[in-house]
N, C-alpha and C positions, 0 to 999 in steps of 0.2 A: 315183454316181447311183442314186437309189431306185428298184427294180422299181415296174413298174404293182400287181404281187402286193400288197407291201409296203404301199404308199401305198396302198390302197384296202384293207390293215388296219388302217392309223394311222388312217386317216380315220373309219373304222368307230369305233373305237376311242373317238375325239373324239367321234361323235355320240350312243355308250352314255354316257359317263361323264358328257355334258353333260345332257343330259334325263333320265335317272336320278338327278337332284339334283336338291333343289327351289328351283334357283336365280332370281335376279334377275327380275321380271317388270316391267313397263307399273304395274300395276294394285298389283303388290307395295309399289312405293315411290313412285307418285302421290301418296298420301293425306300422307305426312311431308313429301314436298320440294315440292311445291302451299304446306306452311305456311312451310319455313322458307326458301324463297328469295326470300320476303320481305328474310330480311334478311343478303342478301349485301353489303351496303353496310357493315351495321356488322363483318362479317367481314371483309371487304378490309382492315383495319386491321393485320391477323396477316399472320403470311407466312404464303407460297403454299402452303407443304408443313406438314401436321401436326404440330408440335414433338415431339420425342419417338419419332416412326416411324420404324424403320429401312427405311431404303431397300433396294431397292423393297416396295411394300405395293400390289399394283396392285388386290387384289380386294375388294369392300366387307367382307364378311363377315369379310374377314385384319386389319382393321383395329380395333379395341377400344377400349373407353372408357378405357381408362389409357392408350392411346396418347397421348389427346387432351384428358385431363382435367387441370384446374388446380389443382395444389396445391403449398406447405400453404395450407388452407381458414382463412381468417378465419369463425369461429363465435362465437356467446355462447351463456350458460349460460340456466338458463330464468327467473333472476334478474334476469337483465339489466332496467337499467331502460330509459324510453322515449330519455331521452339519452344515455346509453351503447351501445344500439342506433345510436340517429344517429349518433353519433362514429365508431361500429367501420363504416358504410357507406359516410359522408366521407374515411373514410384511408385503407381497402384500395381506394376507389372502385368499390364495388358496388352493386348495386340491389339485392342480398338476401342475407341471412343464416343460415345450418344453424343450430338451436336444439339446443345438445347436452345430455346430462345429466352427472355425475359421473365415468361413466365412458367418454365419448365416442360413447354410440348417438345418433342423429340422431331428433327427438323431433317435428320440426317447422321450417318455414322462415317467417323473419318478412323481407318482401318491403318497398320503397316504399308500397305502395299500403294496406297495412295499419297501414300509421303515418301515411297520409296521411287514413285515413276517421274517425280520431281530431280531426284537425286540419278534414276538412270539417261534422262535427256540430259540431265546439267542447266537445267532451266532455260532450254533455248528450244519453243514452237517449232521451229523449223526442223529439228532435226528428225533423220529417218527413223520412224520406230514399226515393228512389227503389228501385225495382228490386220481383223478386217475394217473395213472405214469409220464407221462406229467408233471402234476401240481407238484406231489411229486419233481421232477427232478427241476424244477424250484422255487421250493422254497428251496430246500436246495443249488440251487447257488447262489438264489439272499442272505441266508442268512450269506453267505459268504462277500457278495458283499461291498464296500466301498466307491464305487463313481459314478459317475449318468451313469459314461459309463457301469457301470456293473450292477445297480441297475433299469436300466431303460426298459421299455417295447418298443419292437422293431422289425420290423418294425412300424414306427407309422402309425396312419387312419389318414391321413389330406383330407383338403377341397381344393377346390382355393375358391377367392373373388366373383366370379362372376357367383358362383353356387347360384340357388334359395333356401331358406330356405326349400323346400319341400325335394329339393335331399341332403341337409344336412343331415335332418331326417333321411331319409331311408340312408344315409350312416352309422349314428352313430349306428340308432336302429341291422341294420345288423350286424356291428361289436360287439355290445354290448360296448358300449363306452358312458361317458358321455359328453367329451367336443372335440373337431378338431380343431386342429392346422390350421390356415390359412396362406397357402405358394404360389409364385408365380408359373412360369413356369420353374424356377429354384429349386424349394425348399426352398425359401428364408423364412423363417418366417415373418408375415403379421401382423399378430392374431392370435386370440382365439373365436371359439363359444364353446359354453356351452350350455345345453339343456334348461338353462332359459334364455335364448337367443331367440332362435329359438319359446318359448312359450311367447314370450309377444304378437307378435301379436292375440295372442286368447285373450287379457285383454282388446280390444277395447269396448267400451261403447253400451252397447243393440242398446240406441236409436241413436246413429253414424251411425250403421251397417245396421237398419230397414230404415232411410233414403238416405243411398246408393241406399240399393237394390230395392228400389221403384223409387228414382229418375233417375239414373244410369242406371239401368238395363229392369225394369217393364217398366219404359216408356221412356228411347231416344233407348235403345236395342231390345227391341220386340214389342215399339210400343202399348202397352197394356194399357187401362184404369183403372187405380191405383182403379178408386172403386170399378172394378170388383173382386179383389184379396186383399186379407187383409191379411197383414206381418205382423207376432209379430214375437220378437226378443226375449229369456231367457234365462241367461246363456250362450248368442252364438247358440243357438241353434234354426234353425228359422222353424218358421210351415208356408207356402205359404196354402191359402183358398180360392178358388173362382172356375167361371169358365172363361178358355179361349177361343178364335174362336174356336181353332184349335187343334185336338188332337197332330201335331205331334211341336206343338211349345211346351210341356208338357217338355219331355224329358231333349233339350236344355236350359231350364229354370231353370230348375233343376240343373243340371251341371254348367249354371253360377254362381247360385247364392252357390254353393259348394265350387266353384273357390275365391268367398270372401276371401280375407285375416278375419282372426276375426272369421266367421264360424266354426262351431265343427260340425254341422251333418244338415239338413234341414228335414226336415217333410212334404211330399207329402199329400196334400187334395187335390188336384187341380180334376176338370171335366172338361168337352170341351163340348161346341155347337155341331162341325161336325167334324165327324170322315175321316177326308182325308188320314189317313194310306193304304188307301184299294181306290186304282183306279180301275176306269169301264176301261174292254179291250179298244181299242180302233176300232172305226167302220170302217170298211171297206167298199167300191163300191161296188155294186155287177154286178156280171155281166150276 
């Protein structure tokens, strides 16, 4: 049985190591998963668990784009013609293409929509198309265009491997992109993540994720007795209930269990015994 001494070092202990990280916030991963749980529907198609992850992977940031990225990468060269494009998107059935060079750097990504703005002018510059000058300007070149060197979107947004699925997100949701090329330190093409990539770890199982965070976390992390605080999991989305000792273990509790891989939002009930936020001066001798 753990002294009072003990567990109110461990706990210490947990509340240093958590807030002295600049861990998982609300505000940190709104802006990505706001875009892409749009499309949990075409990710339900994958299984539940990230292919490739070894079990367990419970914390977002433990989790990396090679875990979860798709390869070998269907690419063409910058040759490529406009129906050798179509072909190579019809077989691997993708919606877009890495445009590589000679010697495998990633040059540009030739998408559906850039072969299709070809197909809406009817390959004639001149004709009137929507949007603001920018756009206009670049859709009557690409509807010119013939080959993935000209047809292709460029600069491309890539990843490396070894970036966490969180800063993928916010790379792609920033650019307005749906999928990144993964390149080395060279450029090399790697992979592919795609935003149903990156969305599988939210298809983790309710009761998986409610026995993490009580075995894991509630008690070897904070020390906590599991029947003081009662975890439900739905939809990912978890409501913590109880109370703890300590007001200021509330916070970092929170923040770990955010930090779950699988997690979408958590729901604060939590109360506390004693409010240690608010220390007495300290006494001085008098003299």
């Amino acid at each position: 049985m753990m002294k009072e001494q003990e567990k109110f070092a461990t706990s210490r202990e947990a509340v240093q190591s958590t807030t002295g990280r600049q861990g998982p916030t609300p505000q940190r991963y709104r802006s990505a998963l706001e875009r892409y749980l749009a499309a949990v529907a075409a990710a339900g198609q994958h299984a539940p668990v990230p292919h490739g992850v070894p079990t367990p992977l419970w914390h977002m940031e433990d989790i990396w784009v090679r875990d979860v990225m798709t390869r070998p990468v269907v690419s063409v060269g910058e040759q490529a013609s406009f129906k050798e494009i179509v072909e190579a998107l019809a077989t691997a059935r993708v919606s877009a293409v890495p445009v590589v060079d000679d010697a495998g750097r990633v040059l540009g990504i030739v998408s559906e929509s850039d072969l299709v703005t070809r197909v809406v002018t009817g390959g004639h510059p001149g004709g009137r198309v929507p949007g603001t000058y920018g756009e206009r300007r670049t859709t009557r070149r690409k509807s010119e265009a013939d080959t993935a060197g000209t047809l292709m979107t460029a600069p491309p947004v890539t990843i490396g491997p070894t970036a966490s699925i969180v800063t993928a997100a916010r790379t792609a949701a920033k650019a307005h992109v749906r999928r990144l090329p993964v390149v080395d330190d060279h450029g090399i093409l790697l992979g592919i993540v795609a935003r149903s990539d990156l969305l599988r770890v939210f298809l983790r199982d309710d009761d998986e994720i409610r026995e993490h965070i009580i075995n894991e976390i509630l008690t070897t992390r904070f020390c906590a007795d599991p029947s003081s605080i009662e975890v439900t999991v739905e939809d990912c989305v978890v409501t913590l209930t109880g109370q703890l000792e300590r007001r200021l273990l509330i916070t970092p509790l929170l923040e770990a269990t955010r930090a779950v891989a699988g997690v979408v939002t958590v729901k604060d009930q939590l109360t506390y015994a004693v409010d240690d936020s608010i220390f007495p001066a300290p006494r001085t001798p008098g003299y």
